[in-house]
mmCIF file of the N, C-alpha and C atoms, coordinates in Angstrom:
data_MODEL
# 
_entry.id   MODEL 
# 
loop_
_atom_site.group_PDB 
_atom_site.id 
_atom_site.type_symbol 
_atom_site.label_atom_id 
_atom_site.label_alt_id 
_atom_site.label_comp_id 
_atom_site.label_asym_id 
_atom_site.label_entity_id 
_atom_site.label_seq_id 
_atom_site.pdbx_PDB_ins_code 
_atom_site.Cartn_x 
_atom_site.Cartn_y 
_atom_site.Cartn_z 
_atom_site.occupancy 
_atom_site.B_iso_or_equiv 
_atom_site.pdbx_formal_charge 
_atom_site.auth_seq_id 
_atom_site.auth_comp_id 
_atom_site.auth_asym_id 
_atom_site.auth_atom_id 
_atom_site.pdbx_PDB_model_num 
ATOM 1   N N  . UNK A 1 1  ? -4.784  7.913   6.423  1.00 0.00 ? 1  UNK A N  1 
ATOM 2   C CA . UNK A 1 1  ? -5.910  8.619   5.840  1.00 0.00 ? 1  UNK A CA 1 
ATOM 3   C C  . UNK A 1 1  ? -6.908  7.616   5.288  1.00 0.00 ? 1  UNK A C  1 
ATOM 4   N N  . UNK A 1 2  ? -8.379  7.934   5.338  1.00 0.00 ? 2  UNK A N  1 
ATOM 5   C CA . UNK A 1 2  ? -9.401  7.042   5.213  1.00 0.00 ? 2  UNK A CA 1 
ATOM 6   C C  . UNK A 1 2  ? -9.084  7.144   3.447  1.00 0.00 ? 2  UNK A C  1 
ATOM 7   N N  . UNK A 1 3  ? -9.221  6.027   3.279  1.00 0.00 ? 3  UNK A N  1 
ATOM 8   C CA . UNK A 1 3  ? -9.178  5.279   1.091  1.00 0.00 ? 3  UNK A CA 1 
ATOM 9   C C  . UNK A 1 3  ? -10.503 6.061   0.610  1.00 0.00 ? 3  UNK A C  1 
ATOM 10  N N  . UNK A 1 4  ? -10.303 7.106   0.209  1.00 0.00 ? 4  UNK A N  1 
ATOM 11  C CA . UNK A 1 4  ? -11.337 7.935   -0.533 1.00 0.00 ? 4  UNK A CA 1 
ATOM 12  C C  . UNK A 1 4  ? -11.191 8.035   -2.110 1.00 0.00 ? 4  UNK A C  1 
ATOM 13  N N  . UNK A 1 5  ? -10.889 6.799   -3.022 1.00 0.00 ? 5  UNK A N  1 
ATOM 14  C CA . UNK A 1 5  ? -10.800 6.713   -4.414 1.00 0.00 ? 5  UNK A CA 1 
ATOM 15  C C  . UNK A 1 5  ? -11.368 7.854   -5.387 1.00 0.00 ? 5  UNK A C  1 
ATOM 16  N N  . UNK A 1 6  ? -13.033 7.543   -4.558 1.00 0.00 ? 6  UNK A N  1 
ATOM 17  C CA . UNK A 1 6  ? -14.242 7.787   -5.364 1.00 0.00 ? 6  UNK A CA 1 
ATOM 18  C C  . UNK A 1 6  ? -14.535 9.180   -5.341 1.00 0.00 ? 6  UNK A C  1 
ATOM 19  N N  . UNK A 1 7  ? -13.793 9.900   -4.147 1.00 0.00 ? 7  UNK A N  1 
ATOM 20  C CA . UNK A 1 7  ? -14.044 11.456  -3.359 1.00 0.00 ? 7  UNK A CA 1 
ATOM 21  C C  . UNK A 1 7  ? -12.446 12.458  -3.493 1.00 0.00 ? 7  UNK A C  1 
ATOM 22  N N  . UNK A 1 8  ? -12.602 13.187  -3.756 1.00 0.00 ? 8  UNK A N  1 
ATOM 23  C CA . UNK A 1 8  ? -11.406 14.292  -3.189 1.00 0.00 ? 8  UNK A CA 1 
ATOM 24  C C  . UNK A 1 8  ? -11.611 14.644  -1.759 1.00 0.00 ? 8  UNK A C  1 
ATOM 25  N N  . UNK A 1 9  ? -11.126 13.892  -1.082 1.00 0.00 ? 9  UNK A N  1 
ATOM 26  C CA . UNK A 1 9  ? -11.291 13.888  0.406  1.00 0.00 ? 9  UNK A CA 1 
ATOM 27  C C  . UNK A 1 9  ? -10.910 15.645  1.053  1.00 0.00 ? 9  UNK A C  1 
ATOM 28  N N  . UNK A 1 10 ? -9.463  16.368  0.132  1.00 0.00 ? 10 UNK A N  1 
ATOM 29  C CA . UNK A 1 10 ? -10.143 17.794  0.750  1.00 0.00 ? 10 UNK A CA 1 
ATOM 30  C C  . UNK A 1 10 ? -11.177 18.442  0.302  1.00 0.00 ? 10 UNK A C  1 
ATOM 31  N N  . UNK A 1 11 ? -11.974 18.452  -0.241 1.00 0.00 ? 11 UNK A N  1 
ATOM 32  C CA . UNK A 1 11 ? -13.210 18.724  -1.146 1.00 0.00 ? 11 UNK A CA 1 
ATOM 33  C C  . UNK A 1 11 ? -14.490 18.244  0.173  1.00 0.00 ? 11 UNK A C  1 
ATOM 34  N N  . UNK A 1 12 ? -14.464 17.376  0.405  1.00 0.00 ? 12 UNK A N  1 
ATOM 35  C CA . UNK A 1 12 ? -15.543 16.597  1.633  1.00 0.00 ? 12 UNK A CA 1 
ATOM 36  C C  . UNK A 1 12 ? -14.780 17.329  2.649  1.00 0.00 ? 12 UNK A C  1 
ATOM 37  N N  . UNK A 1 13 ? -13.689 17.484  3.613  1.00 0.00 ? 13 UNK A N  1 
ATOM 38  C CA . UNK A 1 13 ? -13.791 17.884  4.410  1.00 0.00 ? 13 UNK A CA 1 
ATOM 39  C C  . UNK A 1 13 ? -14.169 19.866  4.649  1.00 0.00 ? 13 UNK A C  1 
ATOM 40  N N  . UNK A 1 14 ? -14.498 20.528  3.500  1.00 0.00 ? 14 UNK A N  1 
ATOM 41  C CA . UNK A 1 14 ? -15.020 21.626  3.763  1.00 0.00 ? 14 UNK A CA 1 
ATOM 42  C C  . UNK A 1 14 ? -16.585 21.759  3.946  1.00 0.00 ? 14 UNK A C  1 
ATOM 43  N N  . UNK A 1 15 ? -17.101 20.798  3.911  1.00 0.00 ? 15 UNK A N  1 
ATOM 44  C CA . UNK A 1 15 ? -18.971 20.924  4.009  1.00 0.00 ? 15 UNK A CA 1 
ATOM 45  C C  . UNK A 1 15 ? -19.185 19.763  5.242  1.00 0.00 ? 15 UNK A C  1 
ATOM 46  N N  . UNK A 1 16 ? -20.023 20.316  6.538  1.00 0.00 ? 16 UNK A N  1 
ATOM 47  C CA . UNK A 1 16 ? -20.292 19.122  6.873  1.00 0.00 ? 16 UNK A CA 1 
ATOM 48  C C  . UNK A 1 16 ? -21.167 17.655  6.595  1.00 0.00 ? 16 UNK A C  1 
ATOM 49  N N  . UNK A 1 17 ? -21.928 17.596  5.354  1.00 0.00 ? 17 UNK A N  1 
ATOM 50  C CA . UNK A 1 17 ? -22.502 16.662  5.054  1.00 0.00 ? 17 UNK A CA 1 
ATOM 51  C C  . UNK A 1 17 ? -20.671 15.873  4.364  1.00 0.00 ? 17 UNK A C  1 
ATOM 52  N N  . UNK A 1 18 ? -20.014 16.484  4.009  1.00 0.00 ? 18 UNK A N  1 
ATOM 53  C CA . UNK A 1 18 ? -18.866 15.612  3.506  1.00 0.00 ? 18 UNK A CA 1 
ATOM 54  C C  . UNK A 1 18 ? -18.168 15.185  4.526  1.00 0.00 ? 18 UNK A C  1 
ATOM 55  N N  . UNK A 1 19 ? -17.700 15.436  5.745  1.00 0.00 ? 19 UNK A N  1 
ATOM 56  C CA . UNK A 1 19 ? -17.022 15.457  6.931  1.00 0.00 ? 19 UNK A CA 1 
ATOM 57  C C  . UNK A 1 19 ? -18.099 14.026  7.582  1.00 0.00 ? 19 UNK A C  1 
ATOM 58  N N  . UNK A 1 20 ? -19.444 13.948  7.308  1.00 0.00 ? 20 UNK A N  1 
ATOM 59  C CA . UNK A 1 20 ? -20.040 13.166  7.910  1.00 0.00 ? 20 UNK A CA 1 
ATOM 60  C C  . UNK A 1 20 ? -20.053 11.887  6.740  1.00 0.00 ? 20 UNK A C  1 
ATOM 61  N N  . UNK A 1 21 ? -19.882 12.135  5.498  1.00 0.00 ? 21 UNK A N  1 
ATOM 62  C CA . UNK A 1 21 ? -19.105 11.031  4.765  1.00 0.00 ? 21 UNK A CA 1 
ATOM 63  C C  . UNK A 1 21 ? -17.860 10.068  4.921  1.00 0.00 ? 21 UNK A C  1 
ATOM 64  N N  . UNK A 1 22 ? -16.928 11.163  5.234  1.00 0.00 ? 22 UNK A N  1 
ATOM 65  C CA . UNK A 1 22 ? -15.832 10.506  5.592  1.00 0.00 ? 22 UNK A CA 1 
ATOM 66  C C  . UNK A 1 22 ? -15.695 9.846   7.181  1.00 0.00 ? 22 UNK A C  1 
ATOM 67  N N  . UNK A 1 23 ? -16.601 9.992   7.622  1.00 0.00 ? 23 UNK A N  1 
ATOM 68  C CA . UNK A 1 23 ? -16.673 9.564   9.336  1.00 0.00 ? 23 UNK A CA 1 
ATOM 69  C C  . UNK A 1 23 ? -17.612 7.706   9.140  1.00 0.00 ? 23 UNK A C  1 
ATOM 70  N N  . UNK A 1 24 ? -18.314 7.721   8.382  1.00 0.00 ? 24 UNK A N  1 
ATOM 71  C CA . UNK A 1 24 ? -19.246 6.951   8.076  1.00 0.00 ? 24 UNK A CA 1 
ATOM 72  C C  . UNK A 1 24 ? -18.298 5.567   7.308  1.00 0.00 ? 24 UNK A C  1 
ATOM 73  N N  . UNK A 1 25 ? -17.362 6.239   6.246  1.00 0.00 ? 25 UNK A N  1 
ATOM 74  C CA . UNK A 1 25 ? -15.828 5.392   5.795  1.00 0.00 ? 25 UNK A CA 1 
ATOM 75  C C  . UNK A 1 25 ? -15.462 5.087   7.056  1.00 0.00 ? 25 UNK A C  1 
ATOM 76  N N  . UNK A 1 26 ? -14.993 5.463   7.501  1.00 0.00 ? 26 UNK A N  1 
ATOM 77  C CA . UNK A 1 26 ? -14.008 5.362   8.832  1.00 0.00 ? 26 UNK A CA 1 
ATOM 78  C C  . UNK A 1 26 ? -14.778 4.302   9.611  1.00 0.00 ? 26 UNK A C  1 
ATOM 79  N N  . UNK A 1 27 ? -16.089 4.505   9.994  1.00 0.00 ? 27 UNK A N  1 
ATOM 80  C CA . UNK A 1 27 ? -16.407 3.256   10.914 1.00 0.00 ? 27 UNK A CA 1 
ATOM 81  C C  . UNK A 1 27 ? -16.714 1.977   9.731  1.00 0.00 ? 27 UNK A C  1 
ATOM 82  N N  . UNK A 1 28 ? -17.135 2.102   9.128  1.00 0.00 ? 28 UNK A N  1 
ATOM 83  C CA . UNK A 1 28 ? -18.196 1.003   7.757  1.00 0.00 ? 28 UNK A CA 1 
ATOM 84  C C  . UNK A 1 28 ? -16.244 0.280   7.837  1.00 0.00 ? 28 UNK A C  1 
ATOM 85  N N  . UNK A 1 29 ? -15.588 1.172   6.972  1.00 0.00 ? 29 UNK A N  1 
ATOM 86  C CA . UNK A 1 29 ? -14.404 0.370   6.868  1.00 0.00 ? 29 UNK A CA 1 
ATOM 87  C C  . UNK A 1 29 ? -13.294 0.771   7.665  1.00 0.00 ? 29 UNK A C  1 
ATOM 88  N N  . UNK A 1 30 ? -13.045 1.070   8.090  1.00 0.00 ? 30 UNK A N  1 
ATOM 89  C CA . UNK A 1 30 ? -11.861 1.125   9.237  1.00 0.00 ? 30 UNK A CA 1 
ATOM 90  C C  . UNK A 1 30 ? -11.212 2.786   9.242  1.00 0.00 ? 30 UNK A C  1 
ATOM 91  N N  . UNK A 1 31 ? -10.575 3.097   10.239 1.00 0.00 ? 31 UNK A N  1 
ATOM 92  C CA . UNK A 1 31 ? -9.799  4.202   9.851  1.00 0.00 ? 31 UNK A CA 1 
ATOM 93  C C  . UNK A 1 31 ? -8.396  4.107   9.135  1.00 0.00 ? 31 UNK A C  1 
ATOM 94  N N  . UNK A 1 32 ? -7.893  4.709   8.660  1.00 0.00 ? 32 UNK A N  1 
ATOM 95  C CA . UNK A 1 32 ? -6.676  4.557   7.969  1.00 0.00 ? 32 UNK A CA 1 
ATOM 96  C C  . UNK A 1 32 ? -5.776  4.513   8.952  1.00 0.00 ? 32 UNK A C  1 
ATOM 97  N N  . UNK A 1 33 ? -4.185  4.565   8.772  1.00 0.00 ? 33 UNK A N  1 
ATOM 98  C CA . UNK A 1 33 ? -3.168  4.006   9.424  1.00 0.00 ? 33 UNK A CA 1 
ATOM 99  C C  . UNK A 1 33 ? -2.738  5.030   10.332 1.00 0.00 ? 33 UNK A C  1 
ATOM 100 N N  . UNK A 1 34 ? -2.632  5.024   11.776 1.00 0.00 ? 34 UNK A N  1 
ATOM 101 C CA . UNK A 1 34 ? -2.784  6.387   11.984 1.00 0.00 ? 34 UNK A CA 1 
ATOM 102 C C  . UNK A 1 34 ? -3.441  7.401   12.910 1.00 0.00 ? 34 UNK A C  1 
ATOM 103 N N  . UNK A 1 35 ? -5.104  6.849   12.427 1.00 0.00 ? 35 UNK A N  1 
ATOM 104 C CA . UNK A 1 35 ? -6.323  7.820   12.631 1.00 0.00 ? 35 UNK A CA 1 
ATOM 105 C C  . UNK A 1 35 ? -7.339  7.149   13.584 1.00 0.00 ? 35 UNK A C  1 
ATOM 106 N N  . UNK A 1 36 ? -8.097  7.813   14.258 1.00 0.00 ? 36 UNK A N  1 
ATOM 107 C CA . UNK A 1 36 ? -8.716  7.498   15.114 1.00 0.00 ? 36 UNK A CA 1 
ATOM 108 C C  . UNK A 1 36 ? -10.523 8.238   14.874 1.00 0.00 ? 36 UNK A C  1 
ATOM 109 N N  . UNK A 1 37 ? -11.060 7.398   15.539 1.00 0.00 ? 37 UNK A N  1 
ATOM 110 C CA . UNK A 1 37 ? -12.611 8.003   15.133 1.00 0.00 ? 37 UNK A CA 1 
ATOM 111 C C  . UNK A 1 37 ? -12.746 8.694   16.347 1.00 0.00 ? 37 UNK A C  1 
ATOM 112 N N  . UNK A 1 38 ? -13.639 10.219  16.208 1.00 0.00 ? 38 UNK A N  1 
ATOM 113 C CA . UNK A 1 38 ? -13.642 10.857  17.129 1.00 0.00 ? 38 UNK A CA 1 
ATOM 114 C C  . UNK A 1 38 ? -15.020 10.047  17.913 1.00 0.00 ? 38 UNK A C  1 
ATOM 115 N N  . UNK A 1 39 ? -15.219 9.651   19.226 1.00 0.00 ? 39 UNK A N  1 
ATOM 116 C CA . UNK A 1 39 ? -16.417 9.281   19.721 1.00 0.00 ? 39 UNK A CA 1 
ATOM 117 C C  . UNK A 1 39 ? -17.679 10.813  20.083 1.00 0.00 ? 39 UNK A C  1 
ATOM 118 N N  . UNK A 1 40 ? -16.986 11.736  20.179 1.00 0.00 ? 40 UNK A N  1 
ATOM 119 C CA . UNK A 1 40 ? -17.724 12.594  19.957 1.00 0.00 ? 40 UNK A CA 1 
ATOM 120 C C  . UNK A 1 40 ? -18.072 13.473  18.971 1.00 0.00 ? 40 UNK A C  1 
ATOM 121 N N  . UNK A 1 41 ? -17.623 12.560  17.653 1.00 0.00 ? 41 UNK A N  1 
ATOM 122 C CA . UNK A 1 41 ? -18.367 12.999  16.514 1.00 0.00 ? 41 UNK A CA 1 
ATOM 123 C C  . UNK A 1 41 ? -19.483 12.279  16.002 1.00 0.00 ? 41 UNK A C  1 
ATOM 124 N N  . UNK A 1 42 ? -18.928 10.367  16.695 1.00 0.00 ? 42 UNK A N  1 
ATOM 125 C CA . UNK A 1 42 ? -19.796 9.841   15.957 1.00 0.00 ? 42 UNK A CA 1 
ATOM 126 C C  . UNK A 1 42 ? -21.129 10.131  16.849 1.00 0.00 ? 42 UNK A C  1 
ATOM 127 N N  . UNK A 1 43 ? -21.469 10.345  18.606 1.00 0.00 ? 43 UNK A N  1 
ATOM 128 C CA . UNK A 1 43 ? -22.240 10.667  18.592 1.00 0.00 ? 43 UNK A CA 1 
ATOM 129 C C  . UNK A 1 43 ? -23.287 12.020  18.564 1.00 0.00 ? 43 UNK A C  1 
ATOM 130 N N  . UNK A 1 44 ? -22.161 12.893  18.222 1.00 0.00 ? 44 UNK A N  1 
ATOM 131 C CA . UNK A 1 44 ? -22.896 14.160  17.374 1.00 0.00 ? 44 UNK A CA 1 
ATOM 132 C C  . UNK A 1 44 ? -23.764 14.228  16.320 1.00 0.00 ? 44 UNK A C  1 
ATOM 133 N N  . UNK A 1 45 ? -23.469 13.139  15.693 1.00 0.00 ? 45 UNK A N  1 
ATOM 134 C CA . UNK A 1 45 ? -23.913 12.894  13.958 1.00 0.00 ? 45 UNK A CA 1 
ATOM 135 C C  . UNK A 1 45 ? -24.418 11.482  14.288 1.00 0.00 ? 45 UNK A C  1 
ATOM 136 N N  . UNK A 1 46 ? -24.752 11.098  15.151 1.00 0.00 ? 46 UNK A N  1 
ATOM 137 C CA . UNK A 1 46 ? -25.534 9.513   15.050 1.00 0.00 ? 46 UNK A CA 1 
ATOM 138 C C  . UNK A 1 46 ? -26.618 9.448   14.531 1.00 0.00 ? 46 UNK A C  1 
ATOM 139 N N  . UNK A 1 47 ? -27.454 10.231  14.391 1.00 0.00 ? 47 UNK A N  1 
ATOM 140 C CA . UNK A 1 47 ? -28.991 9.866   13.552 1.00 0.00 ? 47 UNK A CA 1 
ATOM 141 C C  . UNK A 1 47 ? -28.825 10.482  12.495 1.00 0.00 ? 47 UNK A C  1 
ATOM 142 N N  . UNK A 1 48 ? -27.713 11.061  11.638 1.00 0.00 ? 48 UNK A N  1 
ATOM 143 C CA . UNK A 1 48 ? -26.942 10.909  10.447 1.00 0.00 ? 48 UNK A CA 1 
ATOM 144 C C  . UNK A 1 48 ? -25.983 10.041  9.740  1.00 0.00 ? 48 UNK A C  1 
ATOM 145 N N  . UNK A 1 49 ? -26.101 9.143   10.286 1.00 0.00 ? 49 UNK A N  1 
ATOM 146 C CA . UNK A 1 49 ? -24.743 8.101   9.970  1.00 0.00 ? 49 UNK A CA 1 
ATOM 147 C C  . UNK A 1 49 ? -25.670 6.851   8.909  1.00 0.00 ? 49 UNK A C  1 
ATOM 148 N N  . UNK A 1 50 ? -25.185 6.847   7.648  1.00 0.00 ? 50 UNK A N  1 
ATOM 149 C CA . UNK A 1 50 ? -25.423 5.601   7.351  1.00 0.00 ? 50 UNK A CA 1 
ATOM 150 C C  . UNK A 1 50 ? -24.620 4.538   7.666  1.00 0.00 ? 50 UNK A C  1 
ATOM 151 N N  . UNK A 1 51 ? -24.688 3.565   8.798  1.00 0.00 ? 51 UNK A N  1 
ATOM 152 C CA . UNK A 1 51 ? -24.128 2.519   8.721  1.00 0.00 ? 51 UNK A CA 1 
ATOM 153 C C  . UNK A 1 51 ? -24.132 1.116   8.308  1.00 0.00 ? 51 UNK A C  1 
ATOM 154 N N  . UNK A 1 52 ? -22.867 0.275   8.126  1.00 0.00 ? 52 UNK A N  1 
ATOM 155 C CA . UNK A 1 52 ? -23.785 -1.166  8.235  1.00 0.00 ? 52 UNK A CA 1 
ATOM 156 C C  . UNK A 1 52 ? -24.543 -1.541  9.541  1.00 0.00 ? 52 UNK A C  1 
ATOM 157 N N  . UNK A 1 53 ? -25.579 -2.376  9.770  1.00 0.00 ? 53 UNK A N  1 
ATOM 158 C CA . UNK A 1 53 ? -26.302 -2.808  10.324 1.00 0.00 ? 53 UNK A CA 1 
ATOM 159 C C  . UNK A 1 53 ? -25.478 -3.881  11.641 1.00 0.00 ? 53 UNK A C  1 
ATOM 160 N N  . UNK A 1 54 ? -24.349 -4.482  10.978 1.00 0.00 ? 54 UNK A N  1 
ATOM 161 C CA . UNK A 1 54 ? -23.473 -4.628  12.309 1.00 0.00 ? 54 UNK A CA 1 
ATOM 162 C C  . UNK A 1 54 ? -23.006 -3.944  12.935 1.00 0.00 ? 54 UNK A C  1 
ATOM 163 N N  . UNK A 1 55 ? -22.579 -2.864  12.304 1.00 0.00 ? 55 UNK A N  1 
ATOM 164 C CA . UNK A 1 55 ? -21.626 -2.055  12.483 1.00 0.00 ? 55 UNK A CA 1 
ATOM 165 C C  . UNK A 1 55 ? -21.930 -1.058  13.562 1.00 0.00 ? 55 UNK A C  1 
ATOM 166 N N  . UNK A 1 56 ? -23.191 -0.793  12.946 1.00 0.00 ? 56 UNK A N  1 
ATOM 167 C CA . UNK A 1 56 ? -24.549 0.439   13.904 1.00 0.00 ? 56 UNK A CA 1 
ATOM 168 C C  . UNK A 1 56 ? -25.009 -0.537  15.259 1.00 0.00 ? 56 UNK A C  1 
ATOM 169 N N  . UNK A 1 57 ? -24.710 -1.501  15.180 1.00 0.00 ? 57 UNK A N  1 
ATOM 170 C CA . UNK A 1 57 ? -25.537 -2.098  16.470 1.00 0.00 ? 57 UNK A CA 1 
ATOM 171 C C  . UNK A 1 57 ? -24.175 -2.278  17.088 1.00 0.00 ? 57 UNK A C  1 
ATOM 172 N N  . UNK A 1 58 ? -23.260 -2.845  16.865 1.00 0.00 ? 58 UNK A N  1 
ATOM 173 C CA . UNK A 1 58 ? -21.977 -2.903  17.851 1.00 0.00 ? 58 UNK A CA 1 
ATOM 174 C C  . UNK A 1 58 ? -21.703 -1.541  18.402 1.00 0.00 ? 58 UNK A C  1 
ATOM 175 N N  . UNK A 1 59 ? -21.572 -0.371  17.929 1.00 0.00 ? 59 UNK A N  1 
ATOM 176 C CA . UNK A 1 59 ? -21.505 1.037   18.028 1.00 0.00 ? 59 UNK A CA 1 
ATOM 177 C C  . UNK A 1 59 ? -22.521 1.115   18.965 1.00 0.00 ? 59 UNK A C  1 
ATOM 178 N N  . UNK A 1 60 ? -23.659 0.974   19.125 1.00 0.00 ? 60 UNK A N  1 
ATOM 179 C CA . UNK A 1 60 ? -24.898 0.797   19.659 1.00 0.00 ? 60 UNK A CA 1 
ATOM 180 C C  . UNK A 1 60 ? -24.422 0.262   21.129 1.00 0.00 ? 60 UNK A C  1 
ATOM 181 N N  . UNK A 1 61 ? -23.903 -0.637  21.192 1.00 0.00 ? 61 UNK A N  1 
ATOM 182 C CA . UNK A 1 61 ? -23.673 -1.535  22.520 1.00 0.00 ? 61 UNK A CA 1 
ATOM 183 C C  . UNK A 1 61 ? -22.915 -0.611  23.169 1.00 0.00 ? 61 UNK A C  1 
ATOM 184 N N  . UNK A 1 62 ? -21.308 -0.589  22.272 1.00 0.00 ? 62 UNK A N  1 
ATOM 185 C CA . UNK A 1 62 ? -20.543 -0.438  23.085 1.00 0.00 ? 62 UNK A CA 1 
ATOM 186 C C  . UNK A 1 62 ? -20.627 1.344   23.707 1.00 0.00 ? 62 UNK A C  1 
ATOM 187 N N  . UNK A 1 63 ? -21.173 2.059   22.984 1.00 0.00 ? 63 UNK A N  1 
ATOM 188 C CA . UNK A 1 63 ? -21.501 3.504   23.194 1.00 0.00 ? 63 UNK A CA 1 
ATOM 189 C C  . UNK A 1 63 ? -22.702 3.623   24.581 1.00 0.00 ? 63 UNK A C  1 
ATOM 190 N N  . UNK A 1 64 ? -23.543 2.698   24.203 1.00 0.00 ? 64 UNK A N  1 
ATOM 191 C CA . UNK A 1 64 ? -25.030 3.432   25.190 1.00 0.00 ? 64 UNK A CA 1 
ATOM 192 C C  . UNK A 1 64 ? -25.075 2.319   26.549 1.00 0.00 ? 64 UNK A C  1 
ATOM 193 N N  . UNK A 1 65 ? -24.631 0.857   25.533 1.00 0.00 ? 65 UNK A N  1 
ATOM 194 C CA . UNK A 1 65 ? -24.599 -0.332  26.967 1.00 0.00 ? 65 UNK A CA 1 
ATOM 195 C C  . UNK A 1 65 ? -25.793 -0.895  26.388 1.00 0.00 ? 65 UNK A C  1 
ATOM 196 N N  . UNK A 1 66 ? -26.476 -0.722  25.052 1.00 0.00 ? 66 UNK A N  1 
ATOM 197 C CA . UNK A 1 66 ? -27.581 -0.972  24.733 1.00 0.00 ? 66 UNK A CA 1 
ATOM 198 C C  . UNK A 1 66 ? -27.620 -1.125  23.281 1.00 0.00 ? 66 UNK A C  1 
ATOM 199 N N  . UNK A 1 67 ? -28.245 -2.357  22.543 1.00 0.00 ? 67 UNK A N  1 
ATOM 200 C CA . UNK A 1 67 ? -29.093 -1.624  20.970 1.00 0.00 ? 67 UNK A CA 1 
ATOM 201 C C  . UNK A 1 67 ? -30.283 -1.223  21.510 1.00 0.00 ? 67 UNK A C  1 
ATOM 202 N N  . UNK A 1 68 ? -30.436 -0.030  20.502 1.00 0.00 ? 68 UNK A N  1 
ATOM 203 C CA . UNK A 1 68 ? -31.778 0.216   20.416 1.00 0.00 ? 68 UNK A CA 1 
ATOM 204 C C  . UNK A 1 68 ? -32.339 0.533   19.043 1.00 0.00 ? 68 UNK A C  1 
ATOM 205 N N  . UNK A 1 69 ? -32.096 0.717   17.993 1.00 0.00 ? 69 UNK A N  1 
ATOM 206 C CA . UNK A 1 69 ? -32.570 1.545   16.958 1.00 0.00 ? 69 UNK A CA 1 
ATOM 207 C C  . UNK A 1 69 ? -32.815 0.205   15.628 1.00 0.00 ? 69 UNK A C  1 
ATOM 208 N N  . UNK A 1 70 ? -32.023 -1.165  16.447 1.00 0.00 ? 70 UNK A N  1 
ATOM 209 C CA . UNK A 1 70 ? -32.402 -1.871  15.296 1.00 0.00 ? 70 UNK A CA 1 
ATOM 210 C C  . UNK A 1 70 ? -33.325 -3.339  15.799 1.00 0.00 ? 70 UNK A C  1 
ATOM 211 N N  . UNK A 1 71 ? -34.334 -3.363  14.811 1.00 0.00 ? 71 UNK A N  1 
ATOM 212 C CA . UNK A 1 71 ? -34.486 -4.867  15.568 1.00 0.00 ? 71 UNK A CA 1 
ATOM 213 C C  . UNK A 1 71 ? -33.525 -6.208  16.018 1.00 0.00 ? 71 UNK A C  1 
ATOM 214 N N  . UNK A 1 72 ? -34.010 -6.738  16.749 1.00 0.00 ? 72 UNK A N  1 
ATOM 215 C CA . UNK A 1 72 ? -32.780 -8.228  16.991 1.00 0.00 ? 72 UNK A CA 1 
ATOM 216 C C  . UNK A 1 72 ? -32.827 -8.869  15.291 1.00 0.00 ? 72 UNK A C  1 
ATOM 217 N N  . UNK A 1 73 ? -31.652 -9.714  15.415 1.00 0.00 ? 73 UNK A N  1 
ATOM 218 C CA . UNK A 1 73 ? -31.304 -9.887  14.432 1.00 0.00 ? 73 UNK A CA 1 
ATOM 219 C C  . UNK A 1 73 ? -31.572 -11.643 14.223 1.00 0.00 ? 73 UNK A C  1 
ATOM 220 N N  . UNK A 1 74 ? -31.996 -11.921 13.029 1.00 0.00 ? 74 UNK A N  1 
ATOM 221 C CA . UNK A 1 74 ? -32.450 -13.380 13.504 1.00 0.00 ? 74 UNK A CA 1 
ATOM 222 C C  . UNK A 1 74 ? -31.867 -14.495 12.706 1.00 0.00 ? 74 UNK A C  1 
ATOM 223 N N  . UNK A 1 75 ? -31.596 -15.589 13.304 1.00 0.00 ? 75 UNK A N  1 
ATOM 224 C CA . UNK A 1 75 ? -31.056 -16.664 12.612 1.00 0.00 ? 75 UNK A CA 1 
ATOM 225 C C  . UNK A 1 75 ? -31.015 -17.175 11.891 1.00 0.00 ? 75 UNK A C  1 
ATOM 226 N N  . UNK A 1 76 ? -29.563 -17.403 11.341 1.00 0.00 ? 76 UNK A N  1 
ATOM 227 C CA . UNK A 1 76 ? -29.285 -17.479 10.043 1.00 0.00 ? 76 UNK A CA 1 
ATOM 228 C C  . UNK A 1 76 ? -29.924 -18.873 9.575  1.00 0.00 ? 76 UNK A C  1 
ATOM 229 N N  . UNK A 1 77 ? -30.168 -19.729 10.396 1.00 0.00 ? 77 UNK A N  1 
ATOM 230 C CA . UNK A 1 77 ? -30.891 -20.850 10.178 1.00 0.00 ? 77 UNK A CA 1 
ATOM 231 C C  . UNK A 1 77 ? -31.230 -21.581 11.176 1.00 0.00 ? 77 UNK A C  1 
ATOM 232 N N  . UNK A 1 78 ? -32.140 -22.462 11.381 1.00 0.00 ? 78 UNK A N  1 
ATOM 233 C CA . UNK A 1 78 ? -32.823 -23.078 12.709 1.00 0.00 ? 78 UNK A CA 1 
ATOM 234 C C  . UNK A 1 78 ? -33.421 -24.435 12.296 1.00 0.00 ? 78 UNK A C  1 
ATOM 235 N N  . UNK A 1 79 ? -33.226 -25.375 13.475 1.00 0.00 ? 79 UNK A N  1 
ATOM 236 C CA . UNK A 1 79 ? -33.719 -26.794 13.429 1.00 0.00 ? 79 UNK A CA 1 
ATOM 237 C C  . UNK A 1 79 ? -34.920 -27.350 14.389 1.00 0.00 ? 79 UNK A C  1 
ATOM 238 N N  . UNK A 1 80 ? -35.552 -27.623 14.028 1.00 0.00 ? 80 UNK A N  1 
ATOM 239 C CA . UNK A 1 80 ? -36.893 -27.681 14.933 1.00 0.00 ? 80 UNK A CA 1 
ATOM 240 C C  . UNK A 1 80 ? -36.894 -29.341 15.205 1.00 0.00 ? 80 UNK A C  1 
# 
């Protein structure tokens, strides 16, 4: 089960803005021991998802074959 400290996790899963909380845990930090992310939830709810910014672009790749929604990402440092 996804580490919901902060939430009464059956409480979130009766509303879907809570259901799309706990999906958002699940990718940001992992699923619990066990559990699996539905791929056709996350892209049901994709332009609802707050993600991290790695997180949303790897999801991005491996889902469409593409980023698209974030700019490229730029180096952490450079030598001229």
């Amino acid at each position: 089960m996804v580490l919901m400290w902060d939430y009464d996790i059956n409480e979130l899963k009766k509303t879907e803005a809570g259901r799309i909380k706990i999906l958002e845990r699940m990718i940001n930090y992992g699923p619990g021991k066990g559990e699996k992310i539905s791929l056709s939830q996350v892209k049901k709810n994709w332009d609802r998802l707050d993600l991290y910014p790695s997180n949303k672009r790897l999801l991005e790749l491996l889902i469409w074959g593409k980023v698209k929604s974030l700019p490229p990402s730029k180096p952490v440092f450079s030598i001229k």
